[in-house]
N, C-alpha and C positions, 0 to 999 in steps of 0.2 A: 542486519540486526539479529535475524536467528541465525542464520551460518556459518557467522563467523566470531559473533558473539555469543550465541546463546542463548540469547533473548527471546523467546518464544512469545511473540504478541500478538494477542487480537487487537489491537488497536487499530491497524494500518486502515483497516474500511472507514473509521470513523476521522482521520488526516485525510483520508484520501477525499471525503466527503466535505472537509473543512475549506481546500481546495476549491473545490468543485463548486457551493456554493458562494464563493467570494468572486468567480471570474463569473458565476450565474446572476449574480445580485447587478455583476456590471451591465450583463447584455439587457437583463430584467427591465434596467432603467433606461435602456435604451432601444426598448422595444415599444409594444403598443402600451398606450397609457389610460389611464381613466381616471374620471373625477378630478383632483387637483394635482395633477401629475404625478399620480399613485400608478407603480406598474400593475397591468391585469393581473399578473396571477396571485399579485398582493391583494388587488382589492376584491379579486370574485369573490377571497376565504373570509376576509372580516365580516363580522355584525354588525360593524358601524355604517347604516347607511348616510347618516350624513355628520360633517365636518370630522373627516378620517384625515390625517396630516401624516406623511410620510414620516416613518421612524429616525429620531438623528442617527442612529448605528449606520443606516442606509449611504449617509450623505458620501463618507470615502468613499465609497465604490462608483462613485458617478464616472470618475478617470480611471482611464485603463492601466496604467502605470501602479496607481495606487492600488489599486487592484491586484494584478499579479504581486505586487509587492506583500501585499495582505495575504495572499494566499499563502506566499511560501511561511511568513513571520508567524500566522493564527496558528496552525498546527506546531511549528514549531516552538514556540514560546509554552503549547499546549504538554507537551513533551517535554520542557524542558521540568516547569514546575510540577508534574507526574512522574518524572522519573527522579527528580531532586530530593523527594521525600521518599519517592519508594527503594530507592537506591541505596539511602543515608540509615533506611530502619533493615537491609540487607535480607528485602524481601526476595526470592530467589523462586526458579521453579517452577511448578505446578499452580501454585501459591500466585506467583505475578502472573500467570497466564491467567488465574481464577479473577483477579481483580480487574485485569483491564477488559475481560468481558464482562464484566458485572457494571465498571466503571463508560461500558461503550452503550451497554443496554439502557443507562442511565441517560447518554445524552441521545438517543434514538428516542426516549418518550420528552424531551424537553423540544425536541427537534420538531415533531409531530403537534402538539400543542400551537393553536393557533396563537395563543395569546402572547406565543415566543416572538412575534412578526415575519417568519422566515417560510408561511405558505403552507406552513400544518403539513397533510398527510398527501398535499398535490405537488409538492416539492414545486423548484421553479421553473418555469416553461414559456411559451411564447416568444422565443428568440429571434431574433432576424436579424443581428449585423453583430460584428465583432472587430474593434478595430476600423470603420470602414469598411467591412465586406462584407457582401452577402452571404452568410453559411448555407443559402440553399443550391446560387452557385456551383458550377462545377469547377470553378479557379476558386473560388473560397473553400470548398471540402481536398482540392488537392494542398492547397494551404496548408491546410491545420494536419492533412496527414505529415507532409514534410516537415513539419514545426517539432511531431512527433517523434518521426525518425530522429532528426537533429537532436531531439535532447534524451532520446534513450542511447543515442550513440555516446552524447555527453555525460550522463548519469555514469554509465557503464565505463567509462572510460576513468572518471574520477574514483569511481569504487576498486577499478582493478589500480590504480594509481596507491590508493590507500592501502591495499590489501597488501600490495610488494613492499611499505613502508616500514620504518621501525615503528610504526602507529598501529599499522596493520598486524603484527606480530604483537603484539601486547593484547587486540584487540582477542584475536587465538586465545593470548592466555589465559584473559580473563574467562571465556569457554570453558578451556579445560583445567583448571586450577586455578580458582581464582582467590582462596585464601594463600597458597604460595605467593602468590604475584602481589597479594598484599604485605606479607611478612620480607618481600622482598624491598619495600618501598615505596611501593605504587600506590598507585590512589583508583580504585578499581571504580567507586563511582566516576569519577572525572569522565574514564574513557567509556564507559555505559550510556554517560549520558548524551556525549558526541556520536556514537552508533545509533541512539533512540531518536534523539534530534535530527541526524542527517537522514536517518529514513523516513520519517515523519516530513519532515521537506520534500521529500523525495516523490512520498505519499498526496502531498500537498498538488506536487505537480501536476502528477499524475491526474487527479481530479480537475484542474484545470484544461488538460487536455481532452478527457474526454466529456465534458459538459457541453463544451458548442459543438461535438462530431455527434451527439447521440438526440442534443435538442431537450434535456432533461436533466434533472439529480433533484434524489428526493429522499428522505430518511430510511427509506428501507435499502438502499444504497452503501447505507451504516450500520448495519445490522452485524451483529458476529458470525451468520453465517459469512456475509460476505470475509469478512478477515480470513474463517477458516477456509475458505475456498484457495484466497490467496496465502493460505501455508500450503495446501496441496499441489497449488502451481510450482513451490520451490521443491516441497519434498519431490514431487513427479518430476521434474525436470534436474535435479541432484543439488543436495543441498551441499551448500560449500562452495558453491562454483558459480561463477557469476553467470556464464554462459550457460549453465543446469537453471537458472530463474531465468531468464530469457526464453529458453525453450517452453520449458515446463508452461509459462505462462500462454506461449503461443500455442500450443498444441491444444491443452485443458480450456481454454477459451473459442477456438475454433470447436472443436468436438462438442462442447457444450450448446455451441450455435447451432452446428448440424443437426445435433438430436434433438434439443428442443422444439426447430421445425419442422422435421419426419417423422420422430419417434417421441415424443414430449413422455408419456409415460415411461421411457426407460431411459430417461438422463439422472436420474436418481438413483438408480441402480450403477451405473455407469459410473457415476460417483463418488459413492460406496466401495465399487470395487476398485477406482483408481487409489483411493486412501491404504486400503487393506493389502493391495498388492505391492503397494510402497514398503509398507511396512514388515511384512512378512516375506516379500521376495527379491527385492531390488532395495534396499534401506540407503543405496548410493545414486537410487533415482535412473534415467537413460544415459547420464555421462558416464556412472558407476557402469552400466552395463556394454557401453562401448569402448569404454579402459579394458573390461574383462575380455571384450570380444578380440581386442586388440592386440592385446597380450597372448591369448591361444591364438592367435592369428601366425606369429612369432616361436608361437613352441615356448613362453615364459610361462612361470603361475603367474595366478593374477595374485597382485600387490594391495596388500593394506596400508601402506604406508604412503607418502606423500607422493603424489601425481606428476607427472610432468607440468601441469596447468597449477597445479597446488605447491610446488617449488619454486614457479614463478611468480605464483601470490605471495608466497612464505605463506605455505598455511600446507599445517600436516593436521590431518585431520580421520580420524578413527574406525573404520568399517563396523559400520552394523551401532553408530550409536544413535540413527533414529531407531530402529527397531526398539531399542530399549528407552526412549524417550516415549515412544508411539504406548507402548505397553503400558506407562506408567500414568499414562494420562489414561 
């Protein structure tokens, strides 16, 4: 969405969290219950002590099918009609990044609100089985890791599919020129909205998986820091590269684990300084800087122009333009 489109969104925490709720609402129901077979972590939060009736919104998510079905479609359906209007009035920029955090802050206080049904500010909790298995099991937590592997092997496979495509190459254009590629014919919303939509899915997933490994999701989950956290995984790990958001993701996420439990007071620091170093010293991220290392490796300069890895996406793509993105925001 941003790498290759351009799309710079806070949105992703809030699909990711769309997700996450809808496989949580499954396990919810299928965990301990109270009163009229109301799930606990529904019925601790209400005020109605008596004749509380499960919400109809609730009732799809009793099957696990419908479920994951709903996960992927909610977000995306949510994306499609977000980016259909903002796409069509040729919001762009600083401008869409400003709204879909204004637009995530909005459903983080809808989300919180008890009167939503969705567990207010305790998000949902109390899980015990998914599918038939135990999640506290140690064959049901190797489960859901491999289910993980499996579909980030999948995801990634399909993006770098897209990205070698003549789809993938339009998707570039719209990037870097996206009134040319309109005066060429195109239809620049069309392909915006298939990059917002499949991440948003994508996002979708994601929160699916990690709701029965974590035993929780709860509106602060959706916040825009979290989204920005997750720009800083792609910036840090090289944006443009599918393999640079894999990394980045894994590294920024384990570090964060580690300091948070030894050093809690300088993960925010730590933070801070992975954003600012992106920006100012590496704007190509650790891929950018083991291309470079690779090349004086060899006795070459290093190259601005298209990568080995970035030839086989078809994606030529520009040294140093988050640096100038990073500034402008």
């Amino acid at each position: 969405v941003w790498g290759y489109t351009g799309l710079l969104t806070l949105f992703q925490a809030m699909f990711f969290c769309f997700g996450g709720y809808a496989i949580g609402m499954h396990m919810a129901l299928h965990g301990p219950l109270d009163g009229d077979g109301i799930p606990r972590c529904l019925f601790v939060v209400t005020s109605e002590v008596s004749g509380f009736k499960l919400p109809t919104f609730w009732e799809p998510f009793r099957t696990l099918p419908v479920a994951v079905l709903l996960g992927l479609v909610i977000p995306g359906l949510a994306a499609f009609v977000f980016g259909y209007f903002t796409f069509r009035s040729r919001v762009r920029g600083v401008y869409f990044s400003i709204i879909t955090q204004a637009t995530t802050v909005g459903a983080v206080l809808i989300f919180r609100r008890n009167e939503t049904r969705l567990c207010g500010t305790n998000g949902l909790t109390n899980f015990v089985s998914l599918g038939g298995f135990n999640l506290s099991s140690n064959s049901g937590r190797l489960g859901l890791y491999l289910i993980s592997v499996a579909c980030l092997a999948g995801t990634y496979f399909f993006c770098k599919y897209t990205a070698a495509s003549r789809l993938g190459r339009l998707l570039v254009a719209v990037r870097d020129n996206e009134g040319r590629l309109r005066f060429a014919g195109y239809q620049p919303v069309t392909l915006k909205l298939f990059a917002f939509v499949a991440g948003a899915m994508m996002a979708g997933l994601g929160g699916m998986l990690y709701t029965p490994q974590n035993g929780i999701i709860t509106p602060y989950k959706m916040e825009p820091v979290e989204s920005i956290m997750m720009v800083i995984w792609v910036a840090f790990g090289g944006r443009g590269t599918l393999s640079g958001a894999v990394l980045g993701a894994i590294i920024v996420n384990y570090l964060g684990s580690f300091l948070t439990s030894h050093l809690p007071n300088a993960w925010p620091f730590v933070q801070g300084g992975l954003f600012i170093a992106v920006v100012l010293f590496m704007p190509d991220g650790l891929v950018g800087l083991y291309r470079q290392w690779k090349a004086a490796s060899v006795g070459l300069p290093a190259s601005t122009g298209p990568s080995a890895e970035d030839e086989e996406d078809g994606v030529a793509r520009p040294a140093g333009e988050i640096a100038r993105q990073g500034a402008g925001l």
